[in-house]
C-alpha positions in Angstrom: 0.0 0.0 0.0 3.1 2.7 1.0 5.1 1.6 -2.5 1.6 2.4 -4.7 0.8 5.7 -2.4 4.6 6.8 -3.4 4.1 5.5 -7.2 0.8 7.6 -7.1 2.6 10.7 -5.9 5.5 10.8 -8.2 3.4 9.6 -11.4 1.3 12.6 -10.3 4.3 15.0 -9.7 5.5 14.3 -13.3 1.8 14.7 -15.0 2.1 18.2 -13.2 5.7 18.9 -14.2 4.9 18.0 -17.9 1.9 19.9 -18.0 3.6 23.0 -16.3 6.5 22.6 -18.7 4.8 22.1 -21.8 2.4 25.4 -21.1 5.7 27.5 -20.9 7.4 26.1 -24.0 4.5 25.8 -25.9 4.6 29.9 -25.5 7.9 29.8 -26.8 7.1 27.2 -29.4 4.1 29.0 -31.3 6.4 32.5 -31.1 9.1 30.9 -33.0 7.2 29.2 -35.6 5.3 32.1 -36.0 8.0 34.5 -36.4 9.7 31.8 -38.9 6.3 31.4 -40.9 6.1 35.8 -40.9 9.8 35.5 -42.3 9.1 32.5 -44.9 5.8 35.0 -45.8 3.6 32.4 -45.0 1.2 34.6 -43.4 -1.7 32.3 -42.5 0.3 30.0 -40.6 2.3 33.0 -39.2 -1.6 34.3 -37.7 -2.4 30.9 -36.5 0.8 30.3 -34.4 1.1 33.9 -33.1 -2.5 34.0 -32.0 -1.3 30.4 -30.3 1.3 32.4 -28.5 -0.8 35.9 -27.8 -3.5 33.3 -26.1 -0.6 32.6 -23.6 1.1 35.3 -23.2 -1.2 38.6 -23.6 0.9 41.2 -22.6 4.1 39.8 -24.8 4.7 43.2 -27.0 6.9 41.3 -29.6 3.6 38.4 -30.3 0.9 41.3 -30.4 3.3 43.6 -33.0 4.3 40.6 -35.1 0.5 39.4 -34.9 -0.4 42.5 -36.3 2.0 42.7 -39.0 0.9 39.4 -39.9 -2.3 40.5 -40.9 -1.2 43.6 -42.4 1.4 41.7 -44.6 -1.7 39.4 -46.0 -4.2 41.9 -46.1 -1.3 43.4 -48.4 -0.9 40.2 -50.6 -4.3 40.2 -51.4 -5.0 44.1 -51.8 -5.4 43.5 -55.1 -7.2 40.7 -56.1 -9.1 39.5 -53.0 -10.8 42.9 -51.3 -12.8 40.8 -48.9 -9.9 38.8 -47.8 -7.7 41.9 -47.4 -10.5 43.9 -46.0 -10.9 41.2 -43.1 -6.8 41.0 -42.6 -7.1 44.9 -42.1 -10.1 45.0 -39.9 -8.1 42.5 -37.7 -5.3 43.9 -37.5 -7.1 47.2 -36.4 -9.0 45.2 -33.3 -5.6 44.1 -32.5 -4.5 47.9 -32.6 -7.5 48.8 -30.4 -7.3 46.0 -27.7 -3.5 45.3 -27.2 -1.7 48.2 -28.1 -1.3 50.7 -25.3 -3.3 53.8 -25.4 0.6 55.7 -24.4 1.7 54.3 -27.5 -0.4 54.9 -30.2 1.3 58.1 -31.2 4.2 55.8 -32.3 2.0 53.5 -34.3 -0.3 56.4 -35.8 1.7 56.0 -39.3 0.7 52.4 -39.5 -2.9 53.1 -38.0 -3.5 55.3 -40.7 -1.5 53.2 -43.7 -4.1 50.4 -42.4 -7.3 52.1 -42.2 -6.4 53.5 -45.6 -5.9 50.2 -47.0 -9.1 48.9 -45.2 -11.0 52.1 -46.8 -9.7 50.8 -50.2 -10.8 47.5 -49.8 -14.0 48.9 -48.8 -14.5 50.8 -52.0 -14.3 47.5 -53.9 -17.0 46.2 -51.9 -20.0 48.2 -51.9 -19.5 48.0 -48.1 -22.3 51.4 -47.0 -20.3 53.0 -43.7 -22.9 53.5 -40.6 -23.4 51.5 -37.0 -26.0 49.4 -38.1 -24.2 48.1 -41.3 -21.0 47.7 -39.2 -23.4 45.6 -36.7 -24.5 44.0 -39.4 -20.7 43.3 -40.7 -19.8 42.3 -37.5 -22.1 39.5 -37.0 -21.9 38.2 -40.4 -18.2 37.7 -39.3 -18.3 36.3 -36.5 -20.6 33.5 -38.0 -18.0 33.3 -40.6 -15.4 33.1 -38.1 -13.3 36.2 -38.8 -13.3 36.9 -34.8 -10.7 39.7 -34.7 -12.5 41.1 -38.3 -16.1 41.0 -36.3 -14.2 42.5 -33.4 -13.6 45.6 -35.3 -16.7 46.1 -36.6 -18.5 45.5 -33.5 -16.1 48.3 -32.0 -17.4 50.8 -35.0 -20.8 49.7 -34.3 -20.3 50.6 -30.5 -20.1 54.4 -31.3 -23.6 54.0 -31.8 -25.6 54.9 -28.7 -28.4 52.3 -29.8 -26.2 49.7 -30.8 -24.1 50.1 -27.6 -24.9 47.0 -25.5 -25.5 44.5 -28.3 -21.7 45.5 -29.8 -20.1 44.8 -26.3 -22.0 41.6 -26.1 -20.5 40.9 -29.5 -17.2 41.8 -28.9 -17.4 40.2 -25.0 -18.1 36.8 -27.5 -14.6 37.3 -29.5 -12.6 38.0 -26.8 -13.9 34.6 -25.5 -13.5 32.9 -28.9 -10.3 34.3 -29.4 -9.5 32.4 -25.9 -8.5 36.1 -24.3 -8.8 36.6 -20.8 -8.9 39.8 -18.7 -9.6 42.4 -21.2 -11.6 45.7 -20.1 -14.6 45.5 -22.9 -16.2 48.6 -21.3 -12.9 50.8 -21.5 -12.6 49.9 -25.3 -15.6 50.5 -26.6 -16.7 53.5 -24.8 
């Protein structure tokens, strides 16, 4: 009974070691492949892996800025050809702008702000996409039941500006943050 009791205890000490372990490198793991999948170009895999990482590691700078660039590089590859796809890529990179970049530095990012809501307005043009709150509702939740969480986020966060729309776009953007597997993030504060 004593030699299965100490069996028990280290077989559970190693369970909890590995899972400890793996949570920490898996951090580390999903930066690095995303940062080599953002060198290769390959900008899908480069979101996938980063968004891995930002899900574990929220207030990492170097995941939420290469995490953006991701989606600014493929909104850029597609600018051309695929205005939806690039509009989306632009629109997440912009929620990503809103809800991780701090409000004391935004000045420093105000060139790319601008280069992607530019490039977002461009897209737009291509897309007989109508600008008021209820069509960015609208946009949002047509989004989100695509999946394009971070896209939906952003219109959701346009949407907000409307008084009416108000509590229906933080419910909306409350369900991305919990898609996206984010924890901890002041809705209210963002989209007042």
């Amino acid at each position: 009974m004593k030699k299965f009791f100490i069996i028990s205890v280290l077989i559970i000490t190693f369970i909890c070691t590995q899972l400890t372990s793996s949570a920490k490198d898996s951090y580390g793991t999903y930066f690095k492949k995303g940062e080599k999948a953002l060198a290769e170009q390959e900008y899908t895999k480069a979101i996938n892996e980063l968004t891995k990482a930002l899900n574990l590691a929220s207030k990492n700078s170097d995941v939420k800025e290469d995490l953006i660039n991701a989606y600014i590089l493929r909104g850029d590859k597609n600018k051309d050809k695929e205005y939806g796809k690039s509009a989306n890529d632009y629109r997440s990179a912009l929620f990503y702008i809103e809800f991780f970049i701090p409000e004391n530095t935004k000045d420093i990012t105000k060139t790319i702000l601008e280069y992607v809501k530019n490039q977002l307005e461009n897209s737009l043009k291509h897309l007989s996409y109508k600008k008021s709150p209820q069509e960015s509702y609208y946009y949002g939740y047509l989004l989100e039941s695509a999946g394009e969480y971070a896209a939906a986020g952003y219109e959701y966060i346009q949407a907000s500006k409307d008084k009416k729309l108000y509590e229906k776009c933080n419910k909306g953007i409350e369900r991305i943050i919990k898609k996206l597997g984010f924890k901890n993030i002041n809705i209210i504060k963002k989209t007042s």
